[in-house]
N, C-alpha and C positions, 0 to 999 in steps of 0.2 A: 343692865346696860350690855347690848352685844357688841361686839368686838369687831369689827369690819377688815380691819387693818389683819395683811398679812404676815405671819409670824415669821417667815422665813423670805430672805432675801432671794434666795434661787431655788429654780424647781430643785428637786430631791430625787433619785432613783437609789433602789434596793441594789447593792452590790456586795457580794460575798466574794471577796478572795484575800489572799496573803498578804499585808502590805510591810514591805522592809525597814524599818525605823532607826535612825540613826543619830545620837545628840550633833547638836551644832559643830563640833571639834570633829566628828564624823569617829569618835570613838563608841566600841559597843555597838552591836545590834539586836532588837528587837523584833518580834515580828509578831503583827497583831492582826486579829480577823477585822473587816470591816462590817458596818452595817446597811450604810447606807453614804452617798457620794453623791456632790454637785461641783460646778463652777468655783463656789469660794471655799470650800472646804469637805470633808467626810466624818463621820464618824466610828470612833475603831475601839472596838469592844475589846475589857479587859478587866480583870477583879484589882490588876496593875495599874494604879493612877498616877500620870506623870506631874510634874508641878502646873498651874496654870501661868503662863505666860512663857513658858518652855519652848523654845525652837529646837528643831526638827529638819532634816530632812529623811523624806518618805523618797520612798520605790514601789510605785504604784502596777503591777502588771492590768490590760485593760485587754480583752478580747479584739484581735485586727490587729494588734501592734507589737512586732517582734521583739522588743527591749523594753520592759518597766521605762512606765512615766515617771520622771523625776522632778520633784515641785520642795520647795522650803517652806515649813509650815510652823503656825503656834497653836499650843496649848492653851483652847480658851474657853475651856466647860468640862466638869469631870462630875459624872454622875455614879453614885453608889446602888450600889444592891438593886432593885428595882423600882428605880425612882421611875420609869420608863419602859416601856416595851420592849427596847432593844437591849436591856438590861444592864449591868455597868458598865462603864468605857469613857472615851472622852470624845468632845468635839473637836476638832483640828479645823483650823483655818486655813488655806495654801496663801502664801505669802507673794505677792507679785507671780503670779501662774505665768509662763512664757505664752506665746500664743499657738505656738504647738500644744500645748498641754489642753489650754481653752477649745482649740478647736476639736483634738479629739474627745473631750467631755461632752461639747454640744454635738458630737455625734451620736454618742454613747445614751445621753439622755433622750436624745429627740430620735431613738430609735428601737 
């Protein structure tokens, strides 16, 4: 049986840069490589797995934009060793994305 149905909710683009990570209390920071970035979420490489269901907020820098995008995010996929091409890390979801954030992503992607 093939699969018709698309696997992913939003287009996907490849993005590699620094993103700032911080637990919900905004104590501690992290900073993790990304792999790839859409509309509801990205995912950020790391041999470091955080819990799933973990909030987050990230500091997103995005090319055009003077100050890191900032969005509240959860922990909802942590993949090991190379279960995947983009190899360990986890999936982030952005939690209610302001429409600042949405809009500079559908530029970002759709360019």
């Amino acid at each position: 049986m093939i699969d018709d149905q698309p696997k992913r909710k939003y287009r996907r683009r490849n993005l590699k840069v620094e993103v700032r990570v911080r637990d919900e209390s905004g104590a501690g920071e992290v900073v993790f490589d990304t792999h790839d970035i859409s509309i509801g979420g990205c995912f950020l490489r790391s041999d470091l797995l955080l819990e799933l269901g973990e909030i987050l907020d990230l500091e997103i820098p995005l090319k055009g934009h003077d100050t890191p995008l900032r969005v509240q995010a959860k922990v909802v996929r942590a993949v090991r060793g190379n279960e995947q091409k983009s190899g360990p890390g986890m999936g982030i979801e952005f939690i209610n994305p302001s429409q600042a954030l949405r809009d500079a992503l559908t530029g970002f992607l759709s360019g």
